[in-house]
C-alpha angles and dihedrals in degrees: 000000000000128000121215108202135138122165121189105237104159118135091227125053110261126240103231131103105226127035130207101241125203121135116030130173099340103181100040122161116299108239122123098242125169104248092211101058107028098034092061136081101240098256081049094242102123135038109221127182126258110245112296133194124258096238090050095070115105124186098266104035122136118229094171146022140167103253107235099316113203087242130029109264114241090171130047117167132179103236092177144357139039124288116224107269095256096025120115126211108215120220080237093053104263121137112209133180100244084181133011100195089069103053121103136206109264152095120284120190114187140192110199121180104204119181112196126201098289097053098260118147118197123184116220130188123199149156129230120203124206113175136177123294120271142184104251116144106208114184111212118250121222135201115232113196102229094195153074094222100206111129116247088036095076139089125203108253098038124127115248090182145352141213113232116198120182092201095062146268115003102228101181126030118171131174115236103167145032112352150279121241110280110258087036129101133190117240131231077251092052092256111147101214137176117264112162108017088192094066094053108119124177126263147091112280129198113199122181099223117190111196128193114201133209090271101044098275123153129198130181116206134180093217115205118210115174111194106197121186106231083256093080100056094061100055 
């Protein structure tokens, strides 16, 4: 059983460009949202997150992330708007809170111009939602990885990893960043499974899950899978 989970907690903004994502905005407010239709910018560019409490933010969380652009982002500009105070716009396009004490209740509508590798610009427009505090206990879901991942050791249908979340049933999962093994596919519950063992190729995937339980609760996780052919273990 192995958890996969970093969570940026540093004082200071880093100076890196991309961040190794796990946990994000556990505790959000507890409202039964589709992810597909209110989590999205309206041309569907960026994931943002549903309104979250103000007691809820932690210094790494993302409130923000280009959802599986075509081309890795190298730019990403405001246009218009005001960030959060304590909130961090990333040159890939991630908004992160930098410091929590510093972020105030509000609505924060956004224009952010990203280009990607290839030159691309997309315009995005978005609102942030920052409300009172509440009292709201979330407890933090984790992913478990169920199986041992070597080629020729797998069945379709088997479950590679799994979402646990102590505050019931996850209703919606959706994947946001990077990408899942090839063969595989991500469950309504968050499960990744085997679909097409033919198409499994070797190598180590990160894949940006986010999961929303049975009471409103969002979580955002950088899921590891690594696939391995049987010649690796021997070696």
């Amino acid at each position: 059983m192995q958890y996969l989970k970093t969570i940026i907690r540093n004082s200071r903004l880093p100076k890196v460009y991309l961040i190794l994502l796990v946990t994000l905005l556990s505790g959000v407010a507890a409202q039964k949202r589709p992810i597909d239709t209110v989590l999205f910018s309206a041309n569907g560019f960026y994931y943002r997150t549903p309104p979250i409490s103000i007691n809820h933010l932690n210094v790494g969380d993302i409130l923000a992330a280009p959802y599986l652009p075509k081309s890795n982002i190298i730019s990403a500009q405001l246009t218009d708007g005001k960030l959060p105070e304590g909130a961090s716009l990333f040159p890939n396009g991630l908004i992160v809170v930098s410091q929590n004490e510093t972020i105030e209740v509000g609505h924060y509508p956004l224009t952010i111009t990203t280009q990607d590798q290839q030159d691309n610009q997309t315009t995005t427009m978005l609102t942030l939602e920052i409300t009172e505090a509440n009292n709201q206990v979330d407890q933090e879901a984790i992913y478990r990885l169920e199986s041992k991942p070597i080629i020729g050791g797998l069945a379709e249908g088997e479950v590679l990893a799994r979402p646990i979340d102590q505050d019931g049933t996850i209703k919606v999962a959706k994947c946001i960043m990077g990408s899942l093994p090839p063969g595989t596919q991500l469950t309504p519950d968050g499960k990744i499974v085997i679909a097409d063992l033919k198409l499994l190729v070797p190598n180590i995937y990160n894949a940006g899950i986010v999961t929303v339980d049975q009471l409103g609760g969002v979580t955002f996780f950088m899921v590891t899978v690594p696939i391995k052919a049987s010649e690796d273990i021997r070696q």
